[in-house]
N, C-alpha and C positions, 0 to 999 in steps of 0.2 A: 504494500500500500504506500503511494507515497504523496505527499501532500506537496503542492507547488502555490509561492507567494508570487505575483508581480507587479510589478512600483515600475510603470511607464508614463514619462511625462515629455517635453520636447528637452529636457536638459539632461535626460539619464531612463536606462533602460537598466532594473534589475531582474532575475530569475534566480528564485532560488528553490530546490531542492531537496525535502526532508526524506528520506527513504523511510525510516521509521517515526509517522510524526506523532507529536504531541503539542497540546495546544501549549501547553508552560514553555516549549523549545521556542513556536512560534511567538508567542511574547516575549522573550527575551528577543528573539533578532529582528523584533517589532524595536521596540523599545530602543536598542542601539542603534537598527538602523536610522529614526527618527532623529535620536540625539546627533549622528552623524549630520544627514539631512539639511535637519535645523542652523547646524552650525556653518553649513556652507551656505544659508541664506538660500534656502529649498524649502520653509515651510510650507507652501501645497503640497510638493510631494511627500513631504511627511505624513502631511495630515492623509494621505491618500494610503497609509499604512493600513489603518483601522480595518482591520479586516472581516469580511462577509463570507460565511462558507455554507455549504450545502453539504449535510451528511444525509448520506440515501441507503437506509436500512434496509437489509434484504435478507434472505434467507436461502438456501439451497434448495430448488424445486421451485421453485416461486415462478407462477409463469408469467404474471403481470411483469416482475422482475426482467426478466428476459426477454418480456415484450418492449422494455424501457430501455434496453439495453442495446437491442438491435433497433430501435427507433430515435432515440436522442442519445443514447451516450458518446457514437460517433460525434457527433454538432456541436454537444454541449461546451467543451471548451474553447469553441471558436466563435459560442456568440456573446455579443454583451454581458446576458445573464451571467454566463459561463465563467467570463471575465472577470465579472464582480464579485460574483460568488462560486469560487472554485467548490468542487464534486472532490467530498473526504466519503467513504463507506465503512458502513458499518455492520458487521454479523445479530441479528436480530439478537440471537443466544448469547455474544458476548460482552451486549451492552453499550453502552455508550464510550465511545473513547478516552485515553486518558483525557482529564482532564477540561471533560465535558457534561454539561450535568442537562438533562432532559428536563420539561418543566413537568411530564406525567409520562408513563408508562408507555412503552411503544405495544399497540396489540397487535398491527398490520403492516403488512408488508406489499407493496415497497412504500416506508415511510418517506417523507422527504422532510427534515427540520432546517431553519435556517439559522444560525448559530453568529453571535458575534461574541467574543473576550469569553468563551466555552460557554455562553449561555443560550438556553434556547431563546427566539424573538418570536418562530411564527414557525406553524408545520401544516404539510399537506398529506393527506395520508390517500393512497392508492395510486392507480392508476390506469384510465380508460382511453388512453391511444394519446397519438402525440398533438391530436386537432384541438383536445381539451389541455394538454399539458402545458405548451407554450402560455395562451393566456394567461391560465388560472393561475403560475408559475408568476409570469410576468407580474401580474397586479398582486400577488402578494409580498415579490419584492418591494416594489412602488407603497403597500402599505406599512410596512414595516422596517425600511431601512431609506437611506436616501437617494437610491436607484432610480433612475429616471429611461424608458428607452427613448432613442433614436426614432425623430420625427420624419418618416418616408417624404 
């Protein structure tokens, strides 16, 4: 599993890398990287650290799961959503990740929660094809975080 942060603005392109992550890992190279940031007179891209994730509960057998999998998980990290809120997974049976705390009980799969500083913000739970997913997706980024899409 590996969890990937990106901080791109017109003065600096970062990627980085956790192979095994943890949200405590990601706040510390939050945290420094900001302090960096700040100090070179980059505070937007600082502030552009605060990071938005999507953990997408599943479980083995799950065929909505796999219906999600062959239908958005190719996309996902190439659109806005995507973007904003990178895709961390989780084993229904093993819980929520380190260092992330659910706001109730996961009972279905495929969950989807949206997570900021490991807390939950807002969750979608199932999944009935990618015609309902992108919207339903979309606005509850929009109501829950400061996501905004691209006006066609």
């Amino acid at each position: 599993m590996e969890q990937r942060l990106f901080l791109n603005n017109s003065h600096i392109q970062i990627t980085l890398t956790v192979s095994k992550p943890s949200i405590g890992i990601a706040r510390v190279v939050k945290s420094h990287l900001f302090a960096i940031l700040a100090s070179a007179g980059l505070a937007s891209a600082a502030a552009a650290t605060e990071a938005v994730n999507l953990i997408m509960v599943d479980q083995p057998g799950c065929a909505y799961c796999m219906a999600w999998e062959d239908e958005i998980a190719p996309a996902y990290p190439n659109t806005a959503e995507g973007r904003y809120a990178p895709l961390l997974r989780a084993d229904l049976r093993d819980g929520p990740p380190n260092g992330v705390e659910y706001a109730r009980r996961v009972n279905f799969t495929p969950t989807f929660i949206l997570i900021r500083d490991g807390q939950e913000i807002a969750r979608m739970e199932g999944y009935v094809g990618e015609d309902f997913f992108w919207p339903l997706y979309s606005k509850l980024l929009e109501d829950n975080t400061d996501f905004r899409p691209a006006v066609n």
